[in-house]
VMD Tcl script that draws the C-alpha trace (Angstrom):
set ca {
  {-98.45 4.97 8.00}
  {-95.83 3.31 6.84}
  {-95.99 0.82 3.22}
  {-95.32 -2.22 5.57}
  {-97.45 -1.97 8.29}
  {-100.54 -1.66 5.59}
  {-99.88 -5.19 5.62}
  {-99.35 -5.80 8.87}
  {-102.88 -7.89 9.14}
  {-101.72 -10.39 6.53}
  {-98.66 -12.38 7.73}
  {-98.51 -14.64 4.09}
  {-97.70 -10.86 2.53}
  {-95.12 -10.00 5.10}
  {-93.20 -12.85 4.58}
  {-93.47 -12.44 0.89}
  {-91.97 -8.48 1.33}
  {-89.53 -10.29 3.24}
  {-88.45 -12.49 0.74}
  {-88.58 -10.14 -1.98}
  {-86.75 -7.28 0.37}
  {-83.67 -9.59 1.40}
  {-83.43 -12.06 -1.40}
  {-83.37 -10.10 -4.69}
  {-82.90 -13.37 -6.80}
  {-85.72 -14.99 -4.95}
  {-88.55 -15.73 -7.68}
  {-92.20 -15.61 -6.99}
  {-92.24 -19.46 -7.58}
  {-89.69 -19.55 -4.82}
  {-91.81 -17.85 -2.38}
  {-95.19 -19.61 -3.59}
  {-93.63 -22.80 -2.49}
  {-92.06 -21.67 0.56}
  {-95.24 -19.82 1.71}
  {-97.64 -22.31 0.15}
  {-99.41 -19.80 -1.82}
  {-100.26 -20.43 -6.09}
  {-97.61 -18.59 -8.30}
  {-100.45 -16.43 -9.46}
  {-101.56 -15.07 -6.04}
  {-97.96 -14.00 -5.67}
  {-97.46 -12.76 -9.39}
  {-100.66 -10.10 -8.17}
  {-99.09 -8.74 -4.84}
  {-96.40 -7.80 -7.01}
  {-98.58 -5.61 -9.26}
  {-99.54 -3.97 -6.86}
  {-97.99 -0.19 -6.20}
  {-98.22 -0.62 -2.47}
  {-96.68 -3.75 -2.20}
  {-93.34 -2.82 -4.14}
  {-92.92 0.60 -2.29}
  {-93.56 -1.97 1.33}
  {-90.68 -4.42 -0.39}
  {-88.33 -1.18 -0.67}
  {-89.04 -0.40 2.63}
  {-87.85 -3.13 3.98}
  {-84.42 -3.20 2.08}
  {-83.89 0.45 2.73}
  {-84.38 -0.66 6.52}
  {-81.94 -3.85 5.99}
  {-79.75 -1.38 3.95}
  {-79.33 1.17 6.84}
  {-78.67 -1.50 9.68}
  {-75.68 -2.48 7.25}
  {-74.08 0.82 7.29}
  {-72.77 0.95 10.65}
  {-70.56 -2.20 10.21}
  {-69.64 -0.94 6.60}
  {-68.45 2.57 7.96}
  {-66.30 1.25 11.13}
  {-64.42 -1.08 8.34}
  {-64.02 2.19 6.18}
  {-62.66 3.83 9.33}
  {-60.21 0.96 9.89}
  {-58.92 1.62 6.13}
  {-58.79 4.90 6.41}
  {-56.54 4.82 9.89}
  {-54.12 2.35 7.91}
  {-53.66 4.86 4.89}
  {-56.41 4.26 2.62}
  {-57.17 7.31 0.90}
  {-60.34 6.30 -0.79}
  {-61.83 5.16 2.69}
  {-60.80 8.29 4.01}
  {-63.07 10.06 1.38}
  {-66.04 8.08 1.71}
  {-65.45 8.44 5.56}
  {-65.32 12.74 5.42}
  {-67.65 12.65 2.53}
  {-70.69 11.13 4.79}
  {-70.04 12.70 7.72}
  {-69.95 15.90 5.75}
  {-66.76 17.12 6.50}
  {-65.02 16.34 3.05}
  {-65.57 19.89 0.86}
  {-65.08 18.74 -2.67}
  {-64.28 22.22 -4.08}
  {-62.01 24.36 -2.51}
  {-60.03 27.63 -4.48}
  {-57.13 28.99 -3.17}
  {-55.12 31.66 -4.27}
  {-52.04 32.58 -2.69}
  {-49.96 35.63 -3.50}
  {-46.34 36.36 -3.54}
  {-44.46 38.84 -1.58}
  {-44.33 41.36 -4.60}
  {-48.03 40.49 -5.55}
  {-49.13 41.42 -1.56}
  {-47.31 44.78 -2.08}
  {-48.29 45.72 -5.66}
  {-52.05 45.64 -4.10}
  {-50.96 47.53 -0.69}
  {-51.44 51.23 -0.81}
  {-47.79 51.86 -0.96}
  {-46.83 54.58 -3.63}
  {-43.78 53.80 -5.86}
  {-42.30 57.50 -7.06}
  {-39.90 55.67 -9.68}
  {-38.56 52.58 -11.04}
  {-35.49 52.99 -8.78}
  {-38.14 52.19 -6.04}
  {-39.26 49.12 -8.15}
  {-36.07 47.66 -8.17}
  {-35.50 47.76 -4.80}
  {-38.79 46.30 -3.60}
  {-38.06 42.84 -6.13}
  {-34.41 42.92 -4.62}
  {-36.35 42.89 -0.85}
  {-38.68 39.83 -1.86}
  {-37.47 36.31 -0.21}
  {-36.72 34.08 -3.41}
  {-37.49 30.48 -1.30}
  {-35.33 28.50 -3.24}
  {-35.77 25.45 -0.24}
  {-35.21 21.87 -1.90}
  {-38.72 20.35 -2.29}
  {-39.11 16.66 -0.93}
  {-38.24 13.95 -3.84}
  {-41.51 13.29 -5.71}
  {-43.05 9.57 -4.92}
  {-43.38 8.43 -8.59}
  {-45.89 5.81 -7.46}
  {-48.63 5.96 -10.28}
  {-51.74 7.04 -8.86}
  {-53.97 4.76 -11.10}
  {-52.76 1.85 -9.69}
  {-53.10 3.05 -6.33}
  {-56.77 4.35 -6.43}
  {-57.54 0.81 -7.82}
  {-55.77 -0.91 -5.00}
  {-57.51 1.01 -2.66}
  {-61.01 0.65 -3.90}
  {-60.21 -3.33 -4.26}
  {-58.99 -2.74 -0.51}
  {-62.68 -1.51 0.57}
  {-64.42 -3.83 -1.04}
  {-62.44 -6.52 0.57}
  {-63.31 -4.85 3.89}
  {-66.52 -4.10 3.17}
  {-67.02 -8.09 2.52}
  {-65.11 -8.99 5.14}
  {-67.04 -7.23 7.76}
  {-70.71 -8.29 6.36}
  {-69.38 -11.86 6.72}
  {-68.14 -11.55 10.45}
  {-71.54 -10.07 11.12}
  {-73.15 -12.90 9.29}
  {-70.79 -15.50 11.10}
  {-72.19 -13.31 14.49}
  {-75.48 -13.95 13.32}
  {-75.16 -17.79 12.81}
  {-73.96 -18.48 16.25}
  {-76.06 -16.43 17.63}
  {-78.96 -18.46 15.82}
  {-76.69 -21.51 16.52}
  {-76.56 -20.91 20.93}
  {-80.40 -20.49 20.69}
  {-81.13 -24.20 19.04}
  {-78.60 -25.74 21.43}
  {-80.36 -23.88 24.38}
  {-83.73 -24.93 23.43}
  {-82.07 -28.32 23.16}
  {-80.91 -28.36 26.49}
  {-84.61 -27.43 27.80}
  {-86.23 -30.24 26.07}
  {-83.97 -32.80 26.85}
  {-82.18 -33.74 23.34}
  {-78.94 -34.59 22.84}
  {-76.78 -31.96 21.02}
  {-75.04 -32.71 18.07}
  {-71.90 -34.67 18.27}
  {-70.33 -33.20 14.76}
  {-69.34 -30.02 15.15}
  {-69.85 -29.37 11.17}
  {-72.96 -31.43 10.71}
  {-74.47 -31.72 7.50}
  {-77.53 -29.61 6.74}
  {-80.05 -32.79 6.72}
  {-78.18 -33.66 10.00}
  {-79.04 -30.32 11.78}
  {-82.77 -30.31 9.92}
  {-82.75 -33.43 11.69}
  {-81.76 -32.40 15.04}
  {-84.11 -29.43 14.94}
  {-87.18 -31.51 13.92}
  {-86.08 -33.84 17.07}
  {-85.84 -30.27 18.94}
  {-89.46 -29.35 18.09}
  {-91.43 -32.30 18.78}
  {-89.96 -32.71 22.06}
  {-91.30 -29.00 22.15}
  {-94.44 -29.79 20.86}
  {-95.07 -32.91 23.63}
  {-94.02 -30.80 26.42}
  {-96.59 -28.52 25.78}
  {-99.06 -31.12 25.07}
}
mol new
graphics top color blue
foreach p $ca { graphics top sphere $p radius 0.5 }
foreach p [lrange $ca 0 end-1] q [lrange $ca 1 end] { graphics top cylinder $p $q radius 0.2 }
display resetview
């Protein structure tokens, strides 16, 4: 059994793990008055064992439905050149191998470890005059220093990172947004003329919203 659903018999507590969960800043006071429980009643769930291993539950389980969104922006930076994105990219799908040794011989080195026999030095000399010297130009070196890239980069993620969370918690809003207006349009109220209303305008408008609810059902 999981640490939430021990309290899945006492709503007042799973609100509280809520809180706690999503709002890391929230204080108990906070959630006393929200949930219209005493300070102290709250200041004990928190002692107990079960009740912190339920709130990190539920942040772990927030935390993971955040990674999808925060990987497809990584993606995105990677495909545009970001090098640090690219990492975190390989190294969670386990394809990024951290340590890698390579040793690559030379012509002469490949032959001194064949099973070739050299009689005399003669022979010597005439296997080093064999080897291919590549003396090929090598491509200017970018002179770009690296510092300031990696820091550009990781500023880059982070910006995508936030950017992302907050067009998934603009989704969210309008999402939460069409539903109001719906139930709105069910009961009969007007919807809101200002398209940025005020939040005592909308508190407004969603009291109206609910007691039309309420004497509809009554």
């Amino acid at each position: 059994m999981s640490d939430i659903a021990k309290f899945k018999r006492n709503p007042a507590k799973l609100a509280a793990i809520d809180m706690f969960a999503l709002q890391p800043l929230v204080t108990a006071k906070e959630v006393a008055k929200k949930l219209d429980i005493s300070p102290h009643t709250i200041n004990g769930w928190r002692k107990d064992p079960n009740f912190i291993d339920a709130c990190y539950e539920r942040y772990m389980m927030e935390f993971g439905s955040q990674l999808p969104s925060v990987l497809n922006a990584m993606v995105r930076e990677a495909q545009a050149g970001n090098v640090q994105a690219g990492r975190l990219v390989l190294e969670h799908s386990g394809k990024l191998v951290k340590n890698i040794n390579v040793t690559v011989d030379s012509p002469f080195e490949k032959f001194l470890k064949s099973d070739v026999e050299i009689e005399s030095d003669a022979d010597v000399m005439d296997i080093v005059d064999a080897v291919e010297i590549n003396d090929e130009e090598l491509p200017d070196r970018n002179e770009e220093d690296q510092r300031i890239r990696v820091a550009k980069e990781k500023n880059d993620c982070k910006k995508a990172i936030k950017s992302e969370k907050e067009r998934q918690k603009y989704n969210e809003k309008q999402k939460e947004w069409y539903k109001w207006r719906k139930r709105a349009e069910k009961v009969g109220v007007s919807p809101l003329k200002n398209r940025r209303p005020t939040p005592a305008q909308r508190k407004e408008w969603q009291n109206k919203i609910i007691q039309a609810e309420s004497s509809n059902t009554n």
